[in-house]
C-alpha positions as CSV (number, residue, x, y, z in Angstrom):
1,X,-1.4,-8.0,28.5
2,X,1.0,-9.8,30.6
3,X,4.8,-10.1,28.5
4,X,3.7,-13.7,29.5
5,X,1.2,-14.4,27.5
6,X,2.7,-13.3,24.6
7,X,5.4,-16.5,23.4
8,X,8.5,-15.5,22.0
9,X,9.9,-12.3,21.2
10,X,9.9,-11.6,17.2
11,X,12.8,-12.5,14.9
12,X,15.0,-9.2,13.8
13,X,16.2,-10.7,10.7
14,X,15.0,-8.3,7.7
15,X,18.0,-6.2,6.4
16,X,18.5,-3.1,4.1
17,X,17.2,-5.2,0.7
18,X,14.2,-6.6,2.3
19,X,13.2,-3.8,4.1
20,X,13.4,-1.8,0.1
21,X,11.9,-4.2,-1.1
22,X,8.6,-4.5,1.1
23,X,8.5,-1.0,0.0
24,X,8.4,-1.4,-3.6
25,X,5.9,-4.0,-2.8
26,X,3.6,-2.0,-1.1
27,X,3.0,0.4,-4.2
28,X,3.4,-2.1,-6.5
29,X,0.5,-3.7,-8.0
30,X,-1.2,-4.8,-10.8
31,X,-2.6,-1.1,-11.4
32,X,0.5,0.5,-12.8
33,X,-0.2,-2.3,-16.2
34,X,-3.5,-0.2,-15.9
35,X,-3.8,2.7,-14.6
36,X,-2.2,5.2,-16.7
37,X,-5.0,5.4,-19.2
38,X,-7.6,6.7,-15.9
39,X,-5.0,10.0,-15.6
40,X,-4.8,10.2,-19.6
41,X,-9.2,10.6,-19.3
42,X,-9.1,13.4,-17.2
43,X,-6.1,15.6,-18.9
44,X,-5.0,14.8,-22.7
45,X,-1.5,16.7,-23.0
46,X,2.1,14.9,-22.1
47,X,3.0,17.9,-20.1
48,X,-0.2,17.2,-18.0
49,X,-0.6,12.9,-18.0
50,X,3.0,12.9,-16.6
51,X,2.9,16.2,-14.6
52,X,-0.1,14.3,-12.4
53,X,2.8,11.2,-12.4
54,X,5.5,13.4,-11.1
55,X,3.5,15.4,-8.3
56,X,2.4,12.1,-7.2
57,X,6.1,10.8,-6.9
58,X,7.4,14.4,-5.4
59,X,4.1,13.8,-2.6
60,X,5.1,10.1,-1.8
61,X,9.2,11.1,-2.2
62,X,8.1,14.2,1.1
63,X,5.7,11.4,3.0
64,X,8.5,9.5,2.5
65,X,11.2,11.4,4.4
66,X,8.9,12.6,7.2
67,X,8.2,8.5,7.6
68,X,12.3,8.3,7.4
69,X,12.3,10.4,10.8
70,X,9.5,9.0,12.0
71,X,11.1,5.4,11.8
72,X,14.1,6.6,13.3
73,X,12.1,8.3,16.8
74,X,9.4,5.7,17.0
75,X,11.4,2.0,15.6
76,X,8.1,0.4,17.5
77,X,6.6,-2.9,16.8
78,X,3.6,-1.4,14.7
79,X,5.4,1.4,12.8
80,X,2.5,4.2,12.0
81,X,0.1,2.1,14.7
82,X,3.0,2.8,17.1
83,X,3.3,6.2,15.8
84,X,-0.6,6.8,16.1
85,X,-0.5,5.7,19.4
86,X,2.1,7.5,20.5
87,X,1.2,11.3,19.3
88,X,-2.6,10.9,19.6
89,X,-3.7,8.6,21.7
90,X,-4.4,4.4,22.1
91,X,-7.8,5.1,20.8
92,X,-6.8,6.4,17.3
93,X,-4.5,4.0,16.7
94,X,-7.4,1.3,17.5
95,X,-9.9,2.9,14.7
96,X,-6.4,3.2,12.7
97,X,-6.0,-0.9,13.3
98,X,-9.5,-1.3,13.2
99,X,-10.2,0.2,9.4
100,X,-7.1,-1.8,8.0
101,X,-8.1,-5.5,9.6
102,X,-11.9,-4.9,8.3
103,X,-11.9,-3.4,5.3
104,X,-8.8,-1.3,3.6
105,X,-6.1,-4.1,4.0
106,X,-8.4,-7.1,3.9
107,X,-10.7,-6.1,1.4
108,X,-7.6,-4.7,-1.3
109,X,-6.2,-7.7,-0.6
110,X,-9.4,-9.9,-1.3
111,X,-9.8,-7.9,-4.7
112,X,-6.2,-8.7,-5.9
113,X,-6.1,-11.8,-5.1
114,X,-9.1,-12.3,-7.7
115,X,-7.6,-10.4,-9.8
116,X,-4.6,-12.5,-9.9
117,X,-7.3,-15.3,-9.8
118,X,-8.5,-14.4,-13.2
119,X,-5.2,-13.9,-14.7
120,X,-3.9,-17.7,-13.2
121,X,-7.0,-19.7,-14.9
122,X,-6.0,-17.9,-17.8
123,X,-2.8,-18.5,-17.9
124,X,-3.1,-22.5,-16.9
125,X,-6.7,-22.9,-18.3
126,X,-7.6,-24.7,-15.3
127,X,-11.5,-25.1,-14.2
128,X,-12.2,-23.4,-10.8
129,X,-13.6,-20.1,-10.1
130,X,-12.2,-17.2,-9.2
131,X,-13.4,-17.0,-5.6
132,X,-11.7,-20.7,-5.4
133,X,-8.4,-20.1,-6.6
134,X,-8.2,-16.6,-4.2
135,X,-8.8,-18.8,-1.6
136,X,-5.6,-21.1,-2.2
137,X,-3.3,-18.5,-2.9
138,X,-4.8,-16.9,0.3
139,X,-4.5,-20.2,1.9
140,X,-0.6,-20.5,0.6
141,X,0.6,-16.9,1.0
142,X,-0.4,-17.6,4.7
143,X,1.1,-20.6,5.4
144,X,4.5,-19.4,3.5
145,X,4.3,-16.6,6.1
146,X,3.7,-18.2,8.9
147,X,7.0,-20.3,8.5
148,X,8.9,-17.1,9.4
149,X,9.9,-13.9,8.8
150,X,13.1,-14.6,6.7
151,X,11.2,-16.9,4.3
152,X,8.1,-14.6,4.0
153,X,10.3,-11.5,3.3
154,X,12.5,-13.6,1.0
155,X,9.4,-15.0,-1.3
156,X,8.5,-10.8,-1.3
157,X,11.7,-9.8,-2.0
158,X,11.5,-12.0,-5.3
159,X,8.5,-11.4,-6.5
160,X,9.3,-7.8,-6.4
161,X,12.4,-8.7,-8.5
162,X,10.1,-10.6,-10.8
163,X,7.8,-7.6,-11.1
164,X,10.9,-5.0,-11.5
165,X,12.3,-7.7,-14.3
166,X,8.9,-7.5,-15.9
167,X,8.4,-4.0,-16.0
168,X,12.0,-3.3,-17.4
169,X,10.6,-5.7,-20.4
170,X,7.8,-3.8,-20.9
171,X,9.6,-0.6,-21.1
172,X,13.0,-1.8,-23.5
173,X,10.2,-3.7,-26.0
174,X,8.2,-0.2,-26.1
175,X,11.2,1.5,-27.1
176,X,12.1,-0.8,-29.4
177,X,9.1,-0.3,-31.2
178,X,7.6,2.5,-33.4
179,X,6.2,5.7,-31.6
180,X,2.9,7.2,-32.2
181,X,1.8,7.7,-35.5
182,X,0.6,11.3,-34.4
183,X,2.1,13.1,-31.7
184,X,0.0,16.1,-31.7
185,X,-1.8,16.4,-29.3
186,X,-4.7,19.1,-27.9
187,X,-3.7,22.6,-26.1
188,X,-5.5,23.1,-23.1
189,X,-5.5,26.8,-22.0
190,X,-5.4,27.0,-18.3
191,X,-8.5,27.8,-16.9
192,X,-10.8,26.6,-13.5
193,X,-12.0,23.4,-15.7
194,X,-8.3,22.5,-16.0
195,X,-7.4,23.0,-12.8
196,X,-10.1,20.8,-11.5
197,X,-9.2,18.2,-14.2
198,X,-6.0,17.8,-13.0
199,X,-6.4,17.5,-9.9
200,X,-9.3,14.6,-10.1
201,X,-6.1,13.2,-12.5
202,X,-3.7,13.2,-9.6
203,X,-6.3,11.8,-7.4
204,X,-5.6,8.2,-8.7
205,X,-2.0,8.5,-8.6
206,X,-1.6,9.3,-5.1
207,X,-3.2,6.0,-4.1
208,X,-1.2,4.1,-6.9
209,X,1.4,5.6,-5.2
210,X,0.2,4.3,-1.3
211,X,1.0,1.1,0.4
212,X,4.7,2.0,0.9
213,X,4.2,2.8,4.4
214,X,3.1,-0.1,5.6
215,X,7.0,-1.0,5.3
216,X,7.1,1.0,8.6
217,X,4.9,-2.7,10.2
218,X,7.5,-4.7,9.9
219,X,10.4,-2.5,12.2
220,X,10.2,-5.6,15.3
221,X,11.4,-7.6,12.7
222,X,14.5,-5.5,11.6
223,X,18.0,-6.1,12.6
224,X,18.5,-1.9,12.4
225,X,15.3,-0.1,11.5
226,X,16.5,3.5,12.4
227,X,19.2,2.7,9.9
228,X,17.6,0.8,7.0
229,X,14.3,1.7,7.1
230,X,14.6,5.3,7.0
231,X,17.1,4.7,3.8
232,X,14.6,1.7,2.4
233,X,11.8,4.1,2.4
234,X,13.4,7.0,0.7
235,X,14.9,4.1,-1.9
236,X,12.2,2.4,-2.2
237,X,9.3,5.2,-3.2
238,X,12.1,6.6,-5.6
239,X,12.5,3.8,-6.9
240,X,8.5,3.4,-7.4
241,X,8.6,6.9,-8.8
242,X,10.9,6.2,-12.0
243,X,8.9,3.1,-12.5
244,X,5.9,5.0,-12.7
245,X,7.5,7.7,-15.1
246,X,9.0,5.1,-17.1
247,X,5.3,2.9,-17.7
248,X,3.7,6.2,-18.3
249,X,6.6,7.4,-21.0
250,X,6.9,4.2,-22.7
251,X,2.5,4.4,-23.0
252,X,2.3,7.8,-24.2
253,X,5.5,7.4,-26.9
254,X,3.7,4.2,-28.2
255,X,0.0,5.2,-28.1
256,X,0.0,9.3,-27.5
257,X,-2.5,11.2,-25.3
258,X,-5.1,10.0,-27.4
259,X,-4.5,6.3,-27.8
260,X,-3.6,6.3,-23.8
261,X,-7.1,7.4,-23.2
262,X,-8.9,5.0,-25.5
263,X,-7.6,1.8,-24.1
264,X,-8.6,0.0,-20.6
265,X,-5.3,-2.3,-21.1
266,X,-2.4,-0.3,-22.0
267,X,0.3,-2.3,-20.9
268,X,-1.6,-4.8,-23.0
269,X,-1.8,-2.9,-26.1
270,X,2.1,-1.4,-26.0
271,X,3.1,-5.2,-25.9
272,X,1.0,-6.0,-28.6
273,X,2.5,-3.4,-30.9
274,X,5.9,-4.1,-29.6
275,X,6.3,-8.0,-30.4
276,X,2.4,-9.1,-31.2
277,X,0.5,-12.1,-30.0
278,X,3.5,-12.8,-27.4
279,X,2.8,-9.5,-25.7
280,X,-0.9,-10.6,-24.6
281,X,0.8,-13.7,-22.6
282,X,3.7,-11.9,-21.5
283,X,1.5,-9.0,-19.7
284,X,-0.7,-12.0,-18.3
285,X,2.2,-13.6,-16.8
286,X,3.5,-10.3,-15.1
287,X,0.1,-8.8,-14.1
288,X,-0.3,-12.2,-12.2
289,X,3.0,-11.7,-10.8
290,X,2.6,-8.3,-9.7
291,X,-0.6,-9.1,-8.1
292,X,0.8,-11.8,-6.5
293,X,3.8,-10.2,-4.7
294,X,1.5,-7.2,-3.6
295,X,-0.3,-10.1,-1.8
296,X,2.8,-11.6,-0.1
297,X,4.0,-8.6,0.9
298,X,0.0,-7.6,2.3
299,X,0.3,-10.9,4.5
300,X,4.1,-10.1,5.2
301,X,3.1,-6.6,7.0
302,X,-0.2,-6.2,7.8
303,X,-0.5,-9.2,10.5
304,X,2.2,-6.8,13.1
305,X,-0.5,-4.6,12.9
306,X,-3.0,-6.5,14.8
307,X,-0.3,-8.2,16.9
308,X,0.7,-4.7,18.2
309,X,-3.3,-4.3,19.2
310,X,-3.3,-7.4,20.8
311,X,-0.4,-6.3,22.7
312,X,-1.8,-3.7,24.0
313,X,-4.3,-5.4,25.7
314,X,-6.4,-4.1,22.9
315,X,-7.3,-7.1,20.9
316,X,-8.0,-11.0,21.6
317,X,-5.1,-12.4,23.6
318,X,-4.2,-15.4,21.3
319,X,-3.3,-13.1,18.4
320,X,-0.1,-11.5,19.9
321,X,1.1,-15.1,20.5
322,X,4.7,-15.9,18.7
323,X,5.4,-19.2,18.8
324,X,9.2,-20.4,19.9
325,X,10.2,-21.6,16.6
326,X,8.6,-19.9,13.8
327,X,9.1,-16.5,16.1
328,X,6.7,-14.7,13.7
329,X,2.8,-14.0,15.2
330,X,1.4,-17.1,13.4
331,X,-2.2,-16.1,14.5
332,X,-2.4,-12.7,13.7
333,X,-1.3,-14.0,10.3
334,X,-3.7,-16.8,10.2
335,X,-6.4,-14.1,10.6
336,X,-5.7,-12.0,7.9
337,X,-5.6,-14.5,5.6
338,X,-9.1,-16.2,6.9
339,X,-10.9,-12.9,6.8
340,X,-9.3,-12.1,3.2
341,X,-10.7,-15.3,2.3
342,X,-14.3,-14.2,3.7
343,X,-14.3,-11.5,1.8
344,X,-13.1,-12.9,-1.3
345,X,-16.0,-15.4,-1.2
346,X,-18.5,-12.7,-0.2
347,X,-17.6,-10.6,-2.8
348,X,-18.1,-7.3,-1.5
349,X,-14.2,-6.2,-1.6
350,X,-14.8,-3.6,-4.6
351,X,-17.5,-1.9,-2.4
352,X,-15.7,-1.8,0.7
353,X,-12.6,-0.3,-0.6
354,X,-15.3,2.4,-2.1
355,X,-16.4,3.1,1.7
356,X,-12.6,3.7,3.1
357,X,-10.8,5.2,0.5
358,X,-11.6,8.6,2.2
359,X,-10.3,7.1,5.8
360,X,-7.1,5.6,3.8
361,X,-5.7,9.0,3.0
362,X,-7.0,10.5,6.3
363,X,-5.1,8.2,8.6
364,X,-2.0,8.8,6.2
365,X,-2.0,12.8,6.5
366,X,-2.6,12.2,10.6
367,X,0.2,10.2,11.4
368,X,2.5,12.3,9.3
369,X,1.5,15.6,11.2
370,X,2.1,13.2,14.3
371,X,6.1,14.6,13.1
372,X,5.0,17.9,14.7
373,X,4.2,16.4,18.4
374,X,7.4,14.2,18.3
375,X,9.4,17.2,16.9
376,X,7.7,19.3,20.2
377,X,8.6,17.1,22.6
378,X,11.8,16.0,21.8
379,X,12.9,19.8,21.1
380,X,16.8,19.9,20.2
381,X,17.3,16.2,21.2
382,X,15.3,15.1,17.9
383,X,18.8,14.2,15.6
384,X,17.4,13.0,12.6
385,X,16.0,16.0,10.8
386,X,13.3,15.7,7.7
387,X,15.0,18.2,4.8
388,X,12.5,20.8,4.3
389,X,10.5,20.2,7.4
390,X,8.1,22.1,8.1
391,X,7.3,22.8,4.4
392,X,8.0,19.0,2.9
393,X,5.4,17.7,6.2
394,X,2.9,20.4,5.6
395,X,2.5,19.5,2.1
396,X,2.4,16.1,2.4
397,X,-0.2,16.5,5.7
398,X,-2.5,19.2,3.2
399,X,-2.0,16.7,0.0
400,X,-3.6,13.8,1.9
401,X,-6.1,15.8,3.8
402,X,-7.5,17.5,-0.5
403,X,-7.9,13.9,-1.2
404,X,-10.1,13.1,1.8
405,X,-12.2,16.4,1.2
406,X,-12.2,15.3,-3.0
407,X,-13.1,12.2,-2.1
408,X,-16.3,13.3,0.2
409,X,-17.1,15.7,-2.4
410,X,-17.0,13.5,-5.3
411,X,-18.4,10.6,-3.6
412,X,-19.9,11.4,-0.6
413,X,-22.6,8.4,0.0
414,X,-19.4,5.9,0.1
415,X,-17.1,8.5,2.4
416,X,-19.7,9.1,4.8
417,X,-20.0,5.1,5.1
418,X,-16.3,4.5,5.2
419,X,-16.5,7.5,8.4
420,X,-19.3,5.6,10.0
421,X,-17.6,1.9,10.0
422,X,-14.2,3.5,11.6
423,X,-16.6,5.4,13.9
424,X,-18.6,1.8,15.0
425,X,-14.8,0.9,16.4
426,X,-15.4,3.6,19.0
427,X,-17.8,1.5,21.5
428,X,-15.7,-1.5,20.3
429,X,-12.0,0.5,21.5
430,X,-14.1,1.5,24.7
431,X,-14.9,-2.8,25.8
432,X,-11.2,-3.9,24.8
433,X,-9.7,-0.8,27.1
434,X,-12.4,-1.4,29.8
435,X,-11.3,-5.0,29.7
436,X,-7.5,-4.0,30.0
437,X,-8.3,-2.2,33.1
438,X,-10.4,-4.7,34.7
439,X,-7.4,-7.0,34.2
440,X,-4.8,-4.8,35.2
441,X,-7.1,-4.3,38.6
442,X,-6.7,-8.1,38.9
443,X,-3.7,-8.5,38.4
């Protein structure tokens, strides 16, 4: 579309700090408070619960550097649409935008913001439903972004400090307390079962581990992103990483292999034993935090996504307006937080998120083979160089690409929908780039 049409140009006010911390905020959820008991039912050794932690960290610490050199080549408005685009073709990045407006980033969004829902009544014992209170916070987040970058990335950035502050808690009370009564724990020869044990273990953890990449979104907005958001992402998923091991280490010391396994809320229970009654409130209060930065930080990146499409002639006009003194794309914002809202009234997140899991990690292990065709045509004037490559981006690309054949094998009625809803995009990429050549014609 016309440069015209499009309002102001974006604010480049995000930094080092905020760029790490939109990182941190990508990965980190509610789920780590969780999660660790789902790994702990599918292996039951310490060598092998935080093994399937560590591989997770060592596959997001490689995505992470091949990302670093990807932010540096491509600093577009966009980040891995841009990147997409760019190696592949428009039409991929479409189906790429198309699966994140519709389902994986709405719909994850819509489920957490419940989730923090049920956590908030809880905490203030107020009477509204769930769907209700999703909706304001929704309804808030969206506003608070649409003010501007700087105060969107600001409310992010401490939220994330919140959740860091509360997971430091969790870990110096554990400590504090007494260990399991009984470390021993079961030997588990190595055999094919194992094998296939652990790896539906490190499943899960790889996309507790996701999110961080959507850092890469928010590069229009940076005052330097070949400088800070190669170093933010490298930071930022290590930093996720020793979080990660330090939750998991903190559950298995208090409750063992065992006890990790037979609990749904282990954060829960390793507060309980470490100070009590005070415990239950205290995880309350920081699950509802964490769920609610991972929202801000949703609404913070997401929205550039779907400005970049509109851009590119690609999408409706109106949504890659910036206005003159907000400078931030106020109705791609506005649309991410109506359709969240949708879905969180419709209630159909959880099965959504079942159909595009598979798409999720496919989309992840495409762009970072896209390193390859920049690497190709830059040949020797390509300066920043990924440690490792080709060997830290092959096993990132084949690590994604195992989950997307696990996932089809283990649920393959939800995959093959989740393939089909990207695939209905196809006719819909054809109208918008039809349309962009009948304008272009015209103009």
């Amino acid at each position: 579309m016309p440069e015209a049409n499009a309002g102001a140009p974006l604010a480049r006010k995000l930094g080092f700090f905020d760029a790490t911390m939109i990182v941190m905020g990508g990965s980190i959820g509610s789920g780590i408070f969780v999660n660790p008991y789902v790994v702990a039912r599918q292996v039951h050794t310490y060598p092998l619960i935080l093994g399937a932690w560590v591989l997770g960290g060592i596959t997001a610490l490689a995505g992470a550097l091949v990302y670093s050199e990807l932010a540096v080549l491509r600093p577009n408005i966009g980040g891995q649409y841009a990147y997409l685009r760019e190696a592949y073709h428009p039409a991929v990045a479409f189906l790429y935008g198309w699966a994140l407006l519709f389902v994986t980033q709405t719909g994850g969004m819509a489920a957490v913001a419940v989730t923090f829902a049920r956590y908030f009544r809880e905490i203030v014992h107020i009477n509204a439903s769930d769907s209700l209170v999703a909706v304001l916070v929704l309804a808030l987040l969206t506003l608070v972004n649409c003010l501007g970058v700087k105060i969107g990335s600001t409310v992010q950035s401490t939220l994330m400090v919140m959740k860091i502050g509360a997971i430091v808690i969790l870990v110096l009370a554990a400590f504090q307390s007494p260990g399991a009564a009984s470390h021993a724990t079961v030997r588990e020869p190595f055999s094919p079962h194992l094998l296939l044990a652990f790896g539906a273990a490190v499943v899960p953890v790889l996309f507790a581990y996701g999110g961080w990449q959507t850092a890469t979104f928010m590069t229009g907005e940076m005052r330097d992103p070949r400088r800070d958001l190669s170093r933010a992402l490298l930071l930022g998923v290590a930093g996720v990483t020793a979080i990660y091991l330090s939750v998991n280490v903190v559950c298995l010391r208090t409750l063992g292999p065992a006890g990790l396994a037979a609990t749904l809320t282990p954060a829960y229970t390793v507060m309980q034993k470490a100070i009590g009654v005070r415990g239950a409130v205290f995880i309350s209060y920081a699950i509802a935090i964490s769920t609610l930065g991972f929202l801000s930080q949703g609404m913070l990146t997401a929205p550039r996504v779907y400005f970049a499409m509109a851009r590119d002639g690609l999408f409706f006009r109106a949504i890659a307006w910036v206005p003159k003194t907000t400078r931030v794309p106020v109705p791609a914002i506005a649309l991410q937080g109506v359709w969240a809202a949708v879905i969180a009234l419709s209630q159909q997140y959880e099965q959504m998120l079942n159909y595009v899991m598979s798409m999720d990690a496919f989309f992840f292990g495409l762009t970072a083979a896209s390193l390859f065709v920049f690497r190709r045509r830059l040949g020797p004037a390509a300066q920043h160089r990924t440690p490792g490559h080709p060997f830290t981006t092959i096993f990132f690309v084949s690590v994604c690409w195992l989950v997307v054949l696990a996932t089809f094998y283990h649920s393959p009625t939800n995959s093959f929908l989740g393939l089909a809803f990207v695939l209905i995009g196809i006719p819909v990429y054809l109208y918008w780039s039809r349309r962009k050549r009948a304008q272009a014609s015209c103009a």
